[in-house]
N, C-alpha and C positions, 0 to 999 in steps of 0.2 A: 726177370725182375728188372725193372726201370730205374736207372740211377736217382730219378727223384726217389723213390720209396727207399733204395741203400742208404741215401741222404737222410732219411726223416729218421730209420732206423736210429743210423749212428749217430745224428742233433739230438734225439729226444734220449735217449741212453747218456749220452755225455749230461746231459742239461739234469738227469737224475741221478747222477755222480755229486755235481754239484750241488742240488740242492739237498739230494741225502746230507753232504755233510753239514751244511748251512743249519738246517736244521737238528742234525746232533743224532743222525740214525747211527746205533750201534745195535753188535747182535746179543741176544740175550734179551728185547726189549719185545720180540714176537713170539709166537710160540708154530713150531710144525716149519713149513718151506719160504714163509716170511722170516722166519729167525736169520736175519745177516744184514752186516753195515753195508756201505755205501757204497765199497768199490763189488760186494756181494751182488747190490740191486745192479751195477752199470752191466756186469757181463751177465746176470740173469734176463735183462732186458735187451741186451745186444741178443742174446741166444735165441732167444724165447719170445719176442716182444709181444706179438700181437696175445700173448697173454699177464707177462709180466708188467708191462708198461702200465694197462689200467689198473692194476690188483695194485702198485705202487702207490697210482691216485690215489685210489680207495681209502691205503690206508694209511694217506700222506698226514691226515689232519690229526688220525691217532697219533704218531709218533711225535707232532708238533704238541697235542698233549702230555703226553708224559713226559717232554722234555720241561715243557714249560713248570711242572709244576715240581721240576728237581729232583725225581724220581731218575733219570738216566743212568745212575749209576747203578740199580738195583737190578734185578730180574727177581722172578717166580722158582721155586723148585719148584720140578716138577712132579716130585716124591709126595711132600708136605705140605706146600702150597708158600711153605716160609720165605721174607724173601731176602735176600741175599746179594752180594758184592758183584758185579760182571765179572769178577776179578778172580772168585772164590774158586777153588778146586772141589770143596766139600762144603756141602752145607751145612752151618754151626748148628741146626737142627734135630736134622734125621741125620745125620750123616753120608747120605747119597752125593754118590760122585757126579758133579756136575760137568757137562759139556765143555769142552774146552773151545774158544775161538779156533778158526781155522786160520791159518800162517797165512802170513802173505805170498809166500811161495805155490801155496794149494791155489792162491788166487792169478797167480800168474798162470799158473799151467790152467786154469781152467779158462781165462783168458784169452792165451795162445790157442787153446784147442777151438773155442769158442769163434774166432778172429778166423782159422783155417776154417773151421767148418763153413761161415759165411761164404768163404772166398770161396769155395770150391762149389758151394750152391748159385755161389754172382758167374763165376763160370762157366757153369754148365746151363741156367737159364736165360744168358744175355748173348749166348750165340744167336746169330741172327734170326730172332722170332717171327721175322713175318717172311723166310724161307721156309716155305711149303714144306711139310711131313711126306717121307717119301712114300708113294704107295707100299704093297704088302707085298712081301717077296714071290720072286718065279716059285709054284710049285705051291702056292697057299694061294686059293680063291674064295671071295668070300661070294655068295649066292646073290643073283638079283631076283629078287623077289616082290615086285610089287614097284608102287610110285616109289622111287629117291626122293626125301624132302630134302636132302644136301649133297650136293656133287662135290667133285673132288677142285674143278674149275671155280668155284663157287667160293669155295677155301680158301682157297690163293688168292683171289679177289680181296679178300678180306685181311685190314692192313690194322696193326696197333695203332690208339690212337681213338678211330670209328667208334661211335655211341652206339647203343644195342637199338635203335630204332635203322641206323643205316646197315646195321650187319641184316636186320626183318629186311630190310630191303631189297638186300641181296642177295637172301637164301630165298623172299616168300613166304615165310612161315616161321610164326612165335616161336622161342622155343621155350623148352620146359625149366623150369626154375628149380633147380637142385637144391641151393641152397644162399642164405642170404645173413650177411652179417654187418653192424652197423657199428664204429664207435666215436662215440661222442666226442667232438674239436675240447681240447683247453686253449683258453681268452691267450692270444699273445704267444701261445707255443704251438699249435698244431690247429689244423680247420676237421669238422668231423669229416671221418671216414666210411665209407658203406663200399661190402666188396658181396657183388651178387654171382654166380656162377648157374650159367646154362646150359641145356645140352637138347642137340638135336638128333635124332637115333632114325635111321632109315628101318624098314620093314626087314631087313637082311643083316640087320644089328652091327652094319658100318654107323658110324656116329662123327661128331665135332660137337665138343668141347669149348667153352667161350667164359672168362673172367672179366667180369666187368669193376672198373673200381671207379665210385665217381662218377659212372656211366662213362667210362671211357674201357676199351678195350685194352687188358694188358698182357693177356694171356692164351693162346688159344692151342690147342689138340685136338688129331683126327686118327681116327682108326678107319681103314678099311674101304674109305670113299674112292668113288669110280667117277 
């Protein structure tokens, strides 16, 4: 993971801390894994981002509704439908026990945990990425069978950074498109993002692995290349 992307991670997380409370997100106001204020959404999205962060947008402009129209302080039971105080233990209703806010303390530890996990992810994928994957140990061979459309020489060639037309370059041959995902820039905070993943598979089912984001290379993995 490239410190630009730890950057955007933890800007766009902070920037939805702030604007949650600007706008007056409290919990009780969603219903299911949206239900939680503002320091809720900042470590759901430090965690989780590339799914938290848009699901935020999504439902940034609901919550700016229902603040606006002075509703904030109510919620839903979800017994009755009646609605009820953020505040209420029970509702004056049915009687059903209402959810209680989570403490601040559950929010720190989920935080800290949150904060380590990163770090031990920034860690382990920021050791030196474009230090070649060692071949496969003495005593495991994998078969040649056929043309290599990727060598192992070929691999190492290939540096972070490089657009997927100079990686074609230097393998020879397309590769296969695994999977492709795109998310849409907001005006003033983030430019869209598109992260593509390819893979090149020899006849002898040694492979290389290639993440593209932006059309820049920031990821790549090899099994088994000779």
């Amino acid at each position: 993971m490239e410190p630009t992307i730890i950057l955007l991670v933890l800007g766009t997380s902070i920037w939805v801390l702030f604007d949650a409370k600007a706008i007056g997100v409290k919990q009780g106001q969603a219903n299911g894994f949206t239900d939680m204020g503002s320091w809720g959404w900042f470590f759901a999205c430090l965690l989780l981002w590339i799914v938290c962060f848009p699901l935020y947008l999504s439902k940034r402009n609901e919550y700016r509704r229902i603040n606006s129209e002075g509703n904030a302080s109510l919620k839903k039971c979800k017994d009755c439908g009646h609605e009820v105080s953020v505040n209420a233990n029970n509702c004056p209703n049915c009687g059903a026990v209402l959810k209680k806010k989570t403490g601040c303390l559950i929010y720190l530890l989920v935080g800290f945990l949150a904060l380590a996990g990163l770090g031990i992810i920034v860690s382990l994928m920021t050791e030196d990425s474009n230090t070649p994957s060692s071949k496969p140990e003495a005593g495991f061979k994998i078969p040649s069978i056929g043309k290599q459309i990727v060598t192992f020489d070929e691999y190492k060639r290939i540096k972070n950074g490089m657009s997927y037309s100079e990686v074609v370059q230097i393998i020879g041959d397309e590769g296969e498109e695994m999977s492709r995902n795109k998310m849409d820039g907001v005006p003033g905070v983030m430019e869209s993002i598109e992260t593509v993943m390819y893979q090149w598979v020899n006849n002898n089912g040694s492979n290389m692995n290639a993440i593209f984001q932006n059309n820049k290379l920031i990821q790549k993995a090899q099994f088994g290349l000779k």
